[in-house]
Backbone as ProteinMPNN parsed JSONL, in Angstrom:
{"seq_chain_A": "XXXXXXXXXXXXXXXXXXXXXXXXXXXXXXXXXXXXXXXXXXXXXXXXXXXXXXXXXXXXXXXXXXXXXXXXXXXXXXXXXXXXXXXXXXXXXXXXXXXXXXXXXXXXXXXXXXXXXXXXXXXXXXXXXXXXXXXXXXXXXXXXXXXXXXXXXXXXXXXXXXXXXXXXXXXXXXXXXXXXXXXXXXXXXXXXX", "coords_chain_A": {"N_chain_A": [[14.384, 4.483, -15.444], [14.501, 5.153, -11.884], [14.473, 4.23, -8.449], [14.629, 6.479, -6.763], [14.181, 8.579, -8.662], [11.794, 8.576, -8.93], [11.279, 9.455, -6.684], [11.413, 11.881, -6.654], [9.254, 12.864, -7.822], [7.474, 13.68, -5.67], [6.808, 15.494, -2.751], [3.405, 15.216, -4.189], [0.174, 16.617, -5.296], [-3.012, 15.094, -4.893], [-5.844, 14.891, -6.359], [-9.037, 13.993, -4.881], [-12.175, 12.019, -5.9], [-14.112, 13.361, -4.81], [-13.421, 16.124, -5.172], [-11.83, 17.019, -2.592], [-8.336, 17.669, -1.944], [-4.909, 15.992, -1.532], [-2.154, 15.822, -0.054], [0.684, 13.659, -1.499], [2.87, 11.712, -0.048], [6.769, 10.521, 0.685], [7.011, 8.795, 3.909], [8.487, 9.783, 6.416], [11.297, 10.053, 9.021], [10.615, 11.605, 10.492], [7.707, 11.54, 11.153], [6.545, 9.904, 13.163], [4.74, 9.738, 14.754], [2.296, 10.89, 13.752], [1.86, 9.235, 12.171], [1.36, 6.875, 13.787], [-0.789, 8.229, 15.255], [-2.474, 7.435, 13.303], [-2.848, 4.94, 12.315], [-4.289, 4.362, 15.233], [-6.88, 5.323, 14.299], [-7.768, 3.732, 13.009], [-10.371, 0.919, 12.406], [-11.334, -1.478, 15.263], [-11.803, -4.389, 14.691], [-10.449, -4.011, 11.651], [-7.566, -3.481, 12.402], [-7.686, -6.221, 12.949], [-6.813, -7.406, 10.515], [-3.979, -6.696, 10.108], [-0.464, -7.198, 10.114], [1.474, -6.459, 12.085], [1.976, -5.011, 14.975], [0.57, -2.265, 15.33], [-0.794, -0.475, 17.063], [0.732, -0.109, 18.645], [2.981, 2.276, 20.273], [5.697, 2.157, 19.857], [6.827, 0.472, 18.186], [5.444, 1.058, 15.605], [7.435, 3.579, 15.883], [9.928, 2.203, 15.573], [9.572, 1.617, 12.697], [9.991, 4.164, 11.807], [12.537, 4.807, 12.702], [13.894, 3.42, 11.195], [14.248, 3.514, 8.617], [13.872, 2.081, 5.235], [13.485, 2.986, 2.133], [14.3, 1.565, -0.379], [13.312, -1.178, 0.828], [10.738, -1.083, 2.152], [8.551, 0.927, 0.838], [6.255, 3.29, 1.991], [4.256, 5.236, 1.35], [2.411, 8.404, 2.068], [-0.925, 10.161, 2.677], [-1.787, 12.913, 3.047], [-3.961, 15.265, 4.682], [-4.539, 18.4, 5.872], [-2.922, 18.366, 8.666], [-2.673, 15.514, 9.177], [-2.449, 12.062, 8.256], [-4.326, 10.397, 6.042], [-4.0, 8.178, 4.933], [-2.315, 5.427, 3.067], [-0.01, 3.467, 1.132], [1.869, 0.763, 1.06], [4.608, 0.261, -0.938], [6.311, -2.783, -0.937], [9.352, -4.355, -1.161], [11.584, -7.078, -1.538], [15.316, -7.284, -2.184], [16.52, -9.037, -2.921], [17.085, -12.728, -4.545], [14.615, -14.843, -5.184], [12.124, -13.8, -5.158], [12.623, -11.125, -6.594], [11.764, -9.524, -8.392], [9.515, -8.907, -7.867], [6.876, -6.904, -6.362], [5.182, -5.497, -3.529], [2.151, -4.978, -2.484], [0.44, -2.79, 0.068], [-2.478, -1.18, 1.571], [-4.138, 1.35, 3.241], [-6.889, 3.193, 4.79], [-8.096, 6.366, 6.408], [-11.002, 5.959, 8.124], [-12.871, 8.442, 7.602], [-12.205, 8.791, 5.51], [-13.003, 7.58, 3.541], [-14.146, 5.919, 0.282], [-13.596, 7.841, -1.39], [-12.009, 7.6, -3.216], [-9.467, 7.599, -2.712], [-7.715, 5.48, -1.894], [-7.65, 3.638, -3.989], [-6.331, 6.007, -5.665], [-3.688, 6.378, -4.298], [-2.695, 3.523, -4.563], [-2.739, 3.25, -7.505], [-0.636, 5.305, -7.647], [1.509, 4.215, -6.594], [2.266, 1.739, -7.444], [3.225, 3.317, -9.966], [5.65, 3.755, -9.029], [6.681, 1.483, -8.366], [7.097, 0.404, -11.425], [8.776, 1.991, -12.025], [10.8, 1.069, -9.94], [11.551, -0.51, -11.62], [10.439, -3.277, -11.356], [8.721, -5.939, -12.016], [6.03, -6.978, -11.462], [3.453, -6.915, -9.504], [2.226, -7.665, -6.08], [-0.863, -8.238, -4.413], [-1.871, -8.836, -1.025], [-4.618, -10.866, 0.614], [-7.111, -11.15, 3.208], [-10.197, -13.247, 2.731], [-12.317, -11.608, 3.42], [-12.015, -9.311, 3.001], [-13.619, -7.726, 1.35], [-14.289, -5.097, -0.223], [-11.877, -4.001, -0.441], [-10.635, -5.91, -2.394], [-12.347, -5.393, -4.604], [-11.398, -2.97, -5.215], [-9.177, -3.164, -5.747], [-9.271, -4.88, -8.001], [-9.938, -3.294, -9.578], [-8.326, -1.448, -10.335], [-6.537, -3.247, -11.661], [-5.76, -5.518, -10.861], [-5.569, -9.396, -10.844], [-7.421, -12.043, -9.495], [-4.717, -14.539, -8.19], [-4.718, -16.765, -6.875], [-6.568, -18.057, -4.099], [-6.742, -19.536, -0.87], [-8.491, -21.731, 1.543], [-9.314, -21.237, 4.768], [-6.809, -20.635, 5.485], [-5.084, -18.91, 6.716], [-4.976, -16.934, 9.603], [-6.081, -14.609, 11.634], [-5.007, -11.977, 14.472], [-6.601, -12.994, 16.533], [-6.972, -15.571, 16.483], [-8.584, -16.598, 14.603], [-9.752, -18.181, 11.595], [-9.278, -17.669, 8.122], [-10.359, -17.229, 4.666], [-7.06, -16.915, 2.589], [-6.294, -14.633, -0.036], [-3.91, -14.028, -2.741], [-3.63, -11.647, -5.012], [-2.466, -10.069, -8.262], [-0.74, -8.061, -10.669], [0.967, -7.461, -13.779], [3.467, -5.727, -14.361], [3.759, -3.385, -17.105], [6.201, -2.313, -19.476], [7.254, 0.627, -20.412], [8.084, 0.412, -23.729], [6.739, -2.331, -23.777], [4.118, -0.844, -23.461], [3.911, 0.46, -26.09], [4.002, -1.716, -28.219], [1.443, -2.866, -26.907], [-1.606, -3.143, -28.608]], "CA_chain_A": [[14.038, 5.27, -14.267], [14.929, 4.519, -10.589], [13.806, 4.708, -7.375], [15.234, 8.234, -6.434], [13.908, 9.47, -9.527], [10.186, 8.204, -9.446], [10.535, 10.25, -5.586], [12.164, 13.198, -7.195], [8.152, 13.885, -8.007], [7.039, 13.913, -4.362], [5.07, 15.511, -2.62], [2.584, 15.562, -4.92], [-1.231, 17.141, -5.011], [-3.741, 13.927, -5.476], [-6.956, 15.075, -6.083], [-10.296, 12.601, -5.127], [-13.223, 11.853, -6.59], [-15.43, 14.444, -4.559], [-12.751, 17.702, -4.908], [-10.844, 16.836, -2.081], [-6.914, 17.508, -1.961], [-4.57, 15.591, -0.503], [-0.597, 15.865, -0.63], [0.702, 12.422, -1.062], [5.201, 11.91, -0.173], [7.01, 8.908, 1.223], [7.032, 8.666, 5.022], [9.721, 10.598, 6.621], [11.643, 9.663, 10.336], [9.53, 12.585, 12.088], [6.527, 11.343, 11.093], [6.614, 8.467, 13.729], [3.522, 10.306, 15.946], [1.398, 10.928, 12.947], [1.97, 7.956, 11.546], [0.924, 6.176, 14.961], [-1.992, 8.012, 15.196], [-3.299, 7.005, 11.699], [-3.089, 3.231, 12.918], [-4.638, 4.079, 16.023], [-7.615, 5.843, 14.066], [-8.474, 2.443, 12.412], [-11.337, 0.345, 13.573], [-10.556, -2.683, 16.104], [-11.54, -5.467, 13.154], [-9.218, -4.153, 10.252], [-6.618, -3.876, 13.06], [-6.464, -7.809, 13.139], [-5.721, -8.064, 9.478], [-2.905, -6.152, 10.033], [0.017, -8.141, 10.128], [1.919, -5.861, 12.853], [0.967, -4.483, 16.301], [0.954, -0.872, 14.828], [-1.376, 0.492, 17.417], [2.069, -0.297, 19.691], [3.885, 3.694, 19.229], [7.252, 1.885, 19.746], [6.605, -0.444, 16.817], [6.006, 2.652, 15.018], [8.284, 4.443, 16.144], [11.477, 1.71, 15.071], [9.911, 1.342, 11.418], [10.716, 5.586, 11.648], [14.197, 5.437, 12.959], [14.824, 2.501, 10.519], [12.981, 3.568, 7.47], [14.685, 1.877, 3.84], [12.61, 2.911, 1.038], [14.253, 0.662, -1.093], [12.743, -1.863, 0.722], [9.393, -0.755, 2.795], [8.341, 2.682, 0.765], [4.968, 4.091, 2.972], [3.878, 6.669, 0.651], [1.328, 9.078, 3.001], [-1.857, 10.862, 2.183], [-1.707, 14.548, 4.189], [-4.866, 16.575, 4.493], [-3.911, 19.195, 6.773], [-1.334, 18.017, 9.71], [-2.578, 14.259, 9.704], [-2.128, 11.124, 7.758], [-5.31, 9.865, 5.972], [-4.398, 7.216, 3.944], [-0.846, 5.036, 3.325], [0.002, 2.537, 0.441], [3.274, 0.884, 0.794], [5.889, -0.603, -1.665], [7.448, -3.942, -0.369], [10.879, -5.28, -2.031], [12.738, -7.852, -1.859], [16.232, -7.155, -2.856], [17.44, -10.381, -3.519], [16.47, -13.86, -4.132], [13.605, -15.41, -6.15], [10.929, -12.605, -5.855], [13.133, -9.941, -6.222], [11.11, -8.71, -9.47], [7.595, -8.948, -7.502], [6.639, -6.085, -5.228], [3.876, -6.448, -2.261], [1.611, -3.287, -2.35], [-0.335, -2.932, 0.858], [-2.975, 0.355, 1.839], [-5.093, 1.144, 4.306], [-7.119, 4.491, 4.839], [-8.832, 6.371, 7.355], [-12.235, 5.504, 7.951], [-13.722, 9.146, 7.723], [-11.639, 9.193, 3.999], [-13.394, 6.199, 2.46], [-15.444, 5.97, -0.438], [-13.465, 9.043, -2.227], [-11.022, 6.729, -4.534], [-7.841, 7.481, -2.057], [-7.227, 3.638, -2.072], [-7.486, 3.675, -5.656], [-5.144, 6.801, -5.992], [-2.545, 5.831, -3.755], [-2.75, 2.151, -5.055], [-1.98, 4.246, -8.648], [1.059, 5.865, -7.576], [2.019, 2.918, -5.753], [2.563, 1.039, -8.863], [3.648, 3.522, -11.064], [6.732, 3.643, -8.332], [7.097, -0.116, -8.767], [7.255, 0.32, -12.178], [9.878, 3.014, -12.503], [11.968, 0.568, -10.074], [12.335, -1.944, -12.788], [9.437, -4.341, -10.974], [7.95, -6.741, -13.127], [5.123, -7.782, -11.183], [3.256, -6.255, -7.752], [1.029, -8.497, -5.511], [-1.468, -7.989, -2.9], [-2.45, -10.655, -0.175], [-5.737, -9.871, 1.261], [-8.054, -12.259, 4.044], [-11.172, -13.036, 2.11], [-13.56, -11.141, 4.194], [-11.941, -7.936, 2.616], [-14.237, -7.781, -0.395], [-13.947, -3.831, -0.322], [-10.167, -3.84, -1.056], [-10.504, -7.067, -3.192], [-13.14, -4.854, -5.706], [-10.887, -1.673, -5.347], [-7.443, -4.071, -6.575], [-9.732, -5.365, -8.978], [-10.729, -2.123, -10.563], [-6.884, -1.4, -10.724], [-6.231, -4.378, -13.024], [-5.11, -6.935, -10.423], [-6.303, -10.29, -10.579], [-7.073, -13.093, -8.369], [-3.799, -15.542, -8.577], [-4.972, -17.905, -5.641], [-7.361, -18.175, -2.591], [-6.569, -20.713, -0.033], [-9.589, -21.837, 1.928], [-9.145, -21.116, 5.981], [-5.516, -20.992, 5.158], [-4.698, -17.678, 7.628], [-5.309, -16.592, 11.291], [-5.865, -13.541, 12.486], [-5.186, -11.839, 15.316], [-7.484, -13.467, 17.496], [-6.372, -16.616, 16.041], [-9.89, -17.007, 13.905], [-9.054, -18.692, 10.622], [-9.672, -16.825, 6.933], [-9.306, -17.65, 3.119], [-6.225, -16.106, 1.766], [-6.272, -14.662, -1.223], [-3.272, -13.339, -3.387], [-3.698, -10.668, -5.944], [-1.398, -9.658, -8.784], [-0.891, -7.04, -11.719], [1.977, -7.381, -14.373], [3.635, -4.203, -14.833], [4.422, -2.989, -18.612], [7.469, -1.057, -19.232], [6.758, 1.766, -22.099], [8.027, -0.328, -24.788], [5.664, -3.099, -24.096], [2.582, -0.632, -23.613], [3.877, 0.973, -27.339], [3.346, -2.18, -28.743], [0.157, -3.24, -27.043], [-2.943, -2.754, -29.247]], "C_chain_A": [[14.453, 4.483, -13.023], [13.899, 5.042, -9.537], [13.244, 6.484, -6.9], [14.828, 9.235, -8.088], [12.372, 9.353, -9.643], [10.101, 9.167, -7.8], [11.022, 11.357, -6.004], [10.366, 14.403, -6.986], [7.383, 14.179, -6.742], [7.734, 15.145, -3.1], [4.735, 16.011, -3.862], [1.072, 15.581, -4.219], [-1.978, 15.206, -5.75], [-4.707, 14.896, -5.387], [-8.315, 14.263, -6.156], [-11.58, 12.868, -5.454], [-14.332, 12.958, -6.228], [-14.634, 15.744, -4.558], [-11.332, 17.506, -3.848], [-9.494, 16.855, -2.341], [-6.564, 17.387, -1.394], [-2.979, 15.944, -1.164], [0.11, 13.71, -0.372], [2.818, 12.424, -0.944], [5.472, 10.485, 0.817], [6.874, 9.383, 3.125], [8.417, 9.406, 5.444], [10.392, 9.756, 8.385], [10.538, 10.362, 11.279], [7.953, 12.689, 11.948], [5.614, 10.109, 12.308], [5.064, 8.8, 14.46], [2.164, 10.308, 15.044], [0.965, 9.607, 12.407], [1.519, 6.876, 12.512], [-0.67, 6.745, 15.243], [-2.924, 7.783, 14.307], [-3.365, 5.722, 12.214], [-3.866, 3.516, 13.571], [-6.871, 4.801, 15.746], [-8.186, 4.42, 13.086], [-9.557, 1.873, 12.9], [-10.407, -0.978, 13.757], [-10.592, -4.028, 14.672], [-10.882, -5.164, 12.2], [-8.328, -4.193, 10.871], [-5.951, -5.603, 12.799], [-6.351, -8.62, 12.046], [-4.737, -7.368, 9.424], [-1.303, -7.162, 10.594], [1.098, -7.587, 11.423], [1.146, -4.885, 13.72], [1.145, -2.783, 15.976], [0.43, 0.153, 16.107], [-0.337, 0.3, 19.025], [2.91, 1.252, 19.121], [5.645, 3.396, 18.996], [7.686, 1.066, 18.495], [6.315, 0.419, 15.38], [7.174, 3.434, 14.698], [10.128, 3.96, 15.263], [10.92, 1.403, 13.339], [10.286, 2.736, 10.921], [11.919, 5.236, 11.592], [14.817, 4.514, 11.725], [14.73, 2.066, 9.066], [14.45, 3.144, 6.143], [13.845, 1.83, 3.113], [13.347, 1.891, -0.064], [13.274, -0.678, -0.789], [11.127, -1.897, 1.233], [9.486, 0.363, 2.068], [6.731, 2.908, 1.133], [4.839, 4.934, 2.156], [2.314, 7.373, 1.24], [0.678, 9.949, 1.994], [-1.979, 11.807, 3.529], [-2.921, 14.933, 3.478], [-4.846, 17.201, 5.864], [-2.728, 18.707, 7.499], [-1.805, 16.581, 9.91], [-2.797, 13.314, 8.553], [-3.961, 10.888, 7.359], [-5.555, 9.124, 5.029], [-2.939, 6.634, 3.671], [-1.1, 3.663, 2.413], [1.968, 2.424, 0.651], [3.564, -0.269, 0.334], [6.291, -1.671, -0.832], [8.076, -4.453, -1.298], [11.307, -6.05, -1.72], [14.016, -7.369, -2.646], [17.026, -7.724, -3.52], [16.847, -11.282, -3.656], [15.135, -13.723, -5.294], [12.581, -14.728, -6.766], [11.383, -11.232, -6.031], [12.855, -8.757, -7.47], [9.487, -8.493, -9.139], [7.682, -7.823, -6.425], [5.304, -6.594, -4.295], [3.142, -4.753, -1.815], [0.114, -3.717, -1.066], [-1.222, -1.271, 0.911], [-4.048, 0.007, 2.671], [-5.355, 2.802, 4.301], [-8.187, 4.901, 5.87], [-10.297, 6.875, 7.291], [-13.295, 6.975, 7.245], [-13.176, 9.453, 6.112], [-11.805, 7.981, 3.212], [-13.98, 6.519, 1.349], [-14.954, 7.129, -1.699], [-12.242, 8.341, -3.215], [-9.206, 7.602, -3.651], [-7.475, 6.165, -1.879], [-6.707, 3.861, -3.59], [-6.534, 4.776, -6.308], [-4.295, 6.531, -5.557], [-1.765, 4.43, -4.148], [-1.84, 2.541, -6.481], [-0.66, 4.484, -8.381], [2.199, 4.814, -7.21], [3.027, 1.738, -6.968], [3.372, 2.008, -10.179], [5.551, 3.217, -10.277], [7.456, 2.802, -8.561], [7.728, 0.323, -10.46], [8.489, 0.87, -12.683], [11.345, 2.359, -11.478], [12.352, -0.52, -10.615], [11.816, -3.247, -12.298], [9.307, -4.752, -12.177], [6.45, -7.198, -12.212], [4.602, -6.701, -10.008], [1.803, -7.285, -7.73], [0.556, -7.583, -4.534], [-1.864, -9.66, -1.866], [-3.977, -9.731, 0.394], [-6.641, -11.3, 2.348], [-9.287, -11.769, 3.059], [-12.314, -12.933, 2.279], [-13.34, -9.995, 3.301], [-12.567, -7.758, 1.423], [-14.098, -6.234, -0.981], [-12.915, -3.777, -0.894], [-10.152, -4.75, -1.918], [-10.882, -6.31, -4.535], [-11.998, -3.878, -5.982], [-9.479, -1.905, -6.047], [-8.208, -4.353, -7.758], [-9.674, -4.051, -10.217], [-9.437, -0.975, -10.946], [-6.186, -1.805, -11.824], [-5.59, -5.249, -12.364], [-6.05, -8.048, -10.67], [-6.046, -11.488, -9.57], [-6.467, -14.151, -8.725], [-4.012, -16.625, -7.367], [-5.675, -17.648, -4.564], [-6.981, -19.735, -2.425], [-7.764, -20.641, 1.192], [-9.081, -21.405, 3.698], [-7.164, -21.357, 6.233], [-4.664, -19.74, 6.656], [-5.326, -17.357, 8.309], [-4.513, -15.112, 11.354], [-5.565, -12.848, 13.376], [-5.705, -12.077, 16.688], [-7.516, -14.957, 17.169], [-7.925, -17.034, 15.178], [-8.983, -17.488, 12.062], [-10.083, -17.463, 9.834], [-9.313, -17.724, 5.845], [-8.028, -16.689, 2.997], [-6.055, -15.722, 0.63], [-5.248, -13.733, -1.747], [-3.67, -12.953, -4.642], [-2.463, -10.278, -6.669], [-1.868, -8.73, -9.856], [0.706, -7.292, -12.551], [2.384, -6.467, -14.932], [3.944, -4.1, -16.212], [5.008, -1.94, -18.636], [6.701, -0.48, -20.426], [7.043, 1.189, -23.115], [7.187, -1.01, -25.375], [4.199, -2.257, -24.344], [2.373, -0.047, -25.069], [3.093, -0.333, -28.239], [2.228, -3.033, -28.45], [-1.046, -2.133, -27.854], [-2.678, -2.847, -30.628]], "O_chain_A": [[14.724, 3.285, -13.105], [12.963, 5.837, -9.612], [12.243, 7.192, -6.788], [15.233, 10.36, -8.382], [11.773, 10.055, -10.458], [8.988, 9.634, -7.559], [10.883, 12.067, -5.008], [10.129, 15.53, -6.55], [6.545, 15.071, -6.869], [8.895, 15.427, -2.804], [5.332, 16.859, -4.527], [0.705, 15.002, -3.197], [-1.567, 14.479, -6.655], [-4.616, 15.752, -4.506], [-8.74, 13.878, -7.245], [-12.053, 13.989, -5.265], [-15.196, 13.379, -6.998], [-15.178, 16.617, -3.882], [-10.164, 17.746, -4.155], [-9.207, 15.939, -3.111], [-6.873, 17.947, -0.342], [-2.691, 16.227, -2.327], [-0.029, 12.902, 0.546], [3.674, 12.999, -1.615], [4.699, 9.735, 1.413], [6.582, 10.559, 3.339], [9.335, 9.504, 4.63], [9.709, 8.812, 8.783], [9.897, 9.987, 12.261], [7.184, 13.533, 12.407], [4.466, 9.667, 12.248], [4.321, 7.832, 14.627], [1.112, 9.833, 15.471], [-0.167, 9.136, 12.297], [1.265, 5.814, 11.943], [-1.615, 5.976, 15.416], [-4.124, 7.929, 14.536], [-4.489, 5.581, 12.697], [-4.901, 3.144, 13.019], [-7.784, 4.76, 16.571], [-9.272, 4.537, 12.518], [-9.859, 2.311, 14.01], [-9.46, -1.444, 13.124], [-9.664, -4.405, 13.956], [-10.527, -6.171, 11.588], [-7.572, -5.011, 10.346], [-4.837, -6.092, 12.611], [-6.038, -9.81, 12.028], [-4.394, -7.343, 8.242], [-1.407, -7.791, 11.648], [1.698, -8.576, 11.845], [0.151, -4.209, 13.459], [2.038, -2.197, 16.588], [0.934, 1.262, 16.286], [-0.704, 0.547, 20.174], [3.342, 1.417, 17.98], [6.497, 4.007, 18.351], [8.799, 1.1, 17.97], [6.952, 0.333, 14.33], [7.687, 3.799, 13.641], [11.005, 4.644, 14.735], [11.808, 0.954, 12.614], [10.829, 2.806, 9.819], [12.507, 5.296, 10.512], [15.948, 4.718, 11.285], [14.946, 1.003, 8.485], [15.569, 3.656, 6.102], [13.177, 0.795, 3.102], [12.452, 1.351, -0.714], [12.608, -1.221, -1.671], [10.352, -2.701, 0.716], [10.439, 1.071, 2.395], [5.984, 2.556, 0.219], [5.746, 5.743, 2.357], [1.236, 6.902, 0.877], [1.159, 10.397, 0.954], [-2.204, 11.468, 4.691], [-3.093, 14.986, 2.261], [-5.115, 16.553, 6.875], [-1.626, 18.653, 6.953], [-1.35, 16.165, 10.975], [-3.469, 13.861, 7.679], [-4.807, 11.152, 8.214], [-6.578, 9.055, 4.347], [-2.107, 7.437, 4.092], [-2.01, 2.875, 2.669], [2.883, 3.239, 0.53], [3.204, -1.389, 0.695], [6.711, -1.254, 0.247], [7.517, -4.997, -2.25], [12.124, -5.415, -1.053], [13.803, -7.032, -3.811], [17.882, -7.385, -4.337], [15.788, -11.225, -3.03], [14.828, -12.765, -6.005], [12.142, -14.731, -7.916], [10.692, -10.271, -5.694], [13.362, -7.642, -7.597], [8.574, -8.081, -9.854], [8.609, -7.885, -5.617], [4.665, -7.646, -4.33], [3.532, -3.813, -1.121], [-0.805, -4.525, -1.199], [-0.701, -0.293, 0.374], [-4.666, -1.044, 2.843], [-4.491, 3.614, 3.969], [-9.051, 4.104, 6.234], [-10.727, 7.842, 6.661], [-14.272, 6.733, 6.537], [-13.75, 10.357, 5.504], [-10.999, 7.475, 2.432], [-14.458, 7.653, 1.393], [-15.634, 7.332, -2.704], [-11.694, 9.119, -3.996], [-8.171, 7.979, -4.203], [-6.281, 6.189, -1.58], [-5.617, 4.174, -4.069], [-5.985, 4.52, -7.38], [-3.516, 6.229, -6.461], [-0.548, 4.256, -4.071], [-0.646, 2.278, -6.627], [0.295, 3.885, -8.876], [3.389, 4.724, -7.511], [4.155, 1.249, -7.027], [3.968, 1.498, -11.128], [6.449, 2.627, -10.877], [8.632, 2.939, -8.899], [8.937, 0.543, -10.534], [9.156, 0.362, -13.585], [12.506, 2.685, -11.725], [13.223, -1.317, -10.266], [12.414, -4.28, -12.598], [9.647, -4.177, -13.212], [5.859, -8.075, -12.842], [5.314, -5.756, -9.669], [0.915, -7.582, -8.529], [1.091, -6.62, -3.986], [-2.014, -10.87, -2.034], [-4.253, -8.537, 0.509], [-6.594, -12.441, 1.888], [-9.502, -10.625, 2.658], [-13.239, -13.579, 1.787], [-14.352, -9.562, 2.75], [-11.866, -7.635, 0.418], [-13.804, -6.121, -2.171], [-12.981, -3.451, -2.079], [-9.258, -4.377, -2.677], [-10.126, -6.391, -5.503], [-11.573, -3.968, -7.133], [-8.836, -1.092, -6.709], [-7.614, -3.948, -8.757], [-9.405, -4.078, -11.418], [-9.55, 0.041, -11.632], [-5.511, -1.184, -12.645], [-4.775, -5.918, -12.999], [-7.253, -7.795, -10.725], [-5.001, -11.838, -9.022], [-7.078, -14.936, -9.45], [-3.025, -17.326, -7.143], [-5.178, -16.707, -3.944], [-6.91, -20.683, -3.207], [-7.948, -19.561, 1.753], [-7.871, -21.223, 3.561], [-6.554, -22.098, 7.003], [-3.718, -20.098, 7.357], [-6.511, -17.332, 7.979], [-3.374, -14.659, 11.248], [-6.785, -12.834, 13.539], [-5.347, -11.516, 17.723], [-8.349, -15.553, 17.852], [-8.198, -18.213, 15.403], [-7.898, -17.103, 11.626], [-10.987, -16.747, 10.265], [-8.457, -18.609, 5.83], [-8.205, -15.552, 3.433], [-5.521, -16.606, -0.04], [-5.418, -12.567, -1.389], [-4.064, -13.819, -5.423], [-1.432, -10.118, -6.016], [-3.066, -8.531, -10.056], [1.664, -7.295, -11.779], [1.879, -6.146, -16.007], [4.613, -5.082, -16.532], [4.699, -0.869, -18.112], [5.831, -0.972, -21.145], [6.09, 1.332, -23.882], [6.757, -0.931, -26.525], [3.315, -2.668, -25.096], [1.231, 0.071, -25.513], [2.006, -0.204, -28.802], [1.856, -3.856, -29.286], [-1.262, -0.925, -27.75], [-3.563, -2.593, -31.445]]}, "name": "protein", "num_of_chains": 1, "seq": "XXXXXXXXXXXXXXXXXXXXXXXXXXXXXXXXXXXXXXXXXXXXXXXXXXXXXXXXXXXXXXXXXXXXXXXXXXXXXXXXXXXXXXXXXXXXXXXXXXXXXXXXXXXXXXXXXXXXXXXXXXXXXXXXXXXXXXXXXXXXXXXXXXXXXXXXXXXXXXXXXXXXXXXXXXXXXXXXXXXXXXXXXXXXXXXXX"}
């Protein structure tokens, strides 16, 4: 399988834990407004683990005009006309980690609690998987115990915390902790068990 064939199935219907339906599809160019106000619908503290000034619309606006799903894929959660939830693919194309992906998500506050992390996170990976990944990490500051449980309950595990190792936004130090999951192609999951 490939890239262009694991988006062949998008948009797709997710449906969450309380009924809710959402449409989930990769990020598009003319999404740049929506997609800006989903950042800007965050609260101010998860803002400054964010590793980019998102709630900037021009900073926005150039990961639209300059979108490469091979290597950034944003895959959005739509309920009605606005964004309420976003897990995205990171690649490497070359070079040492170029079999590890970097799965990030974030969701909006009034759409917590209903397993859209945990679905998007899902798809997120199967994506990886179908482009011939071997591996997908997360990084996380180790305040985030929420997202830490919700990777956990995925099947990542914790491959390292570093003690006050990362600065935030406000330059406050954190642990760092990286998260991983080792993907299995269909062969391997035939002969596990």
């Amino acid at each position: 399988m490939s890239l262009e064939s694991a988006l062949d199935e998008y948009p797709k219907e997710l449906k969450l834990r309380d009924g809710l339906t959402c449409e989930a599809r990769p990020l598009d160019p003319g999404d740049h407004a929506a997609f800006h106000r989903f950042f800007t619908s965050l609260n101010a503290p998860e803002l400054l683990y964010i590793k980019h000034r998102v709630t900037e619309p021009e900073v926005v606006r150039a990961w639209c005009a300059s979108l490469d799903l091979g290597r950034n894929l944003p895959l959005l959660a739509w309920s009605d006309d606005a964004i309420i939830g976003v897990c995205t693919l990171h690649q490497s194309l070359g070079g040492w980690k170029r079999h590890i992906g970097r799965v990030s998500v974030h969701v909006h506050p009034k759409f917590r609690g209903r397993g859209l992390a945990q679905a998007l996170v899902g798809e997120t990976v199967e994506i990886a998987r179908a482009c011939g990944l071997e591996k997908v990490e997360a990084e996380f500051i180790g305040t985030q115990e929420g997202a830490l449980k919700v990777f956990g309950l995925i099947g990542f595990s914790e491959l390292v915390r570093l003690p006050d190792y990362v600065k935030d936004m406000q330059a406050i130090t954190h642990d760092y902790v990286l998260m991983g999951l080792d993907l299995l192609t269909d062969d391997e999951y035939a002969g596990a068990g």
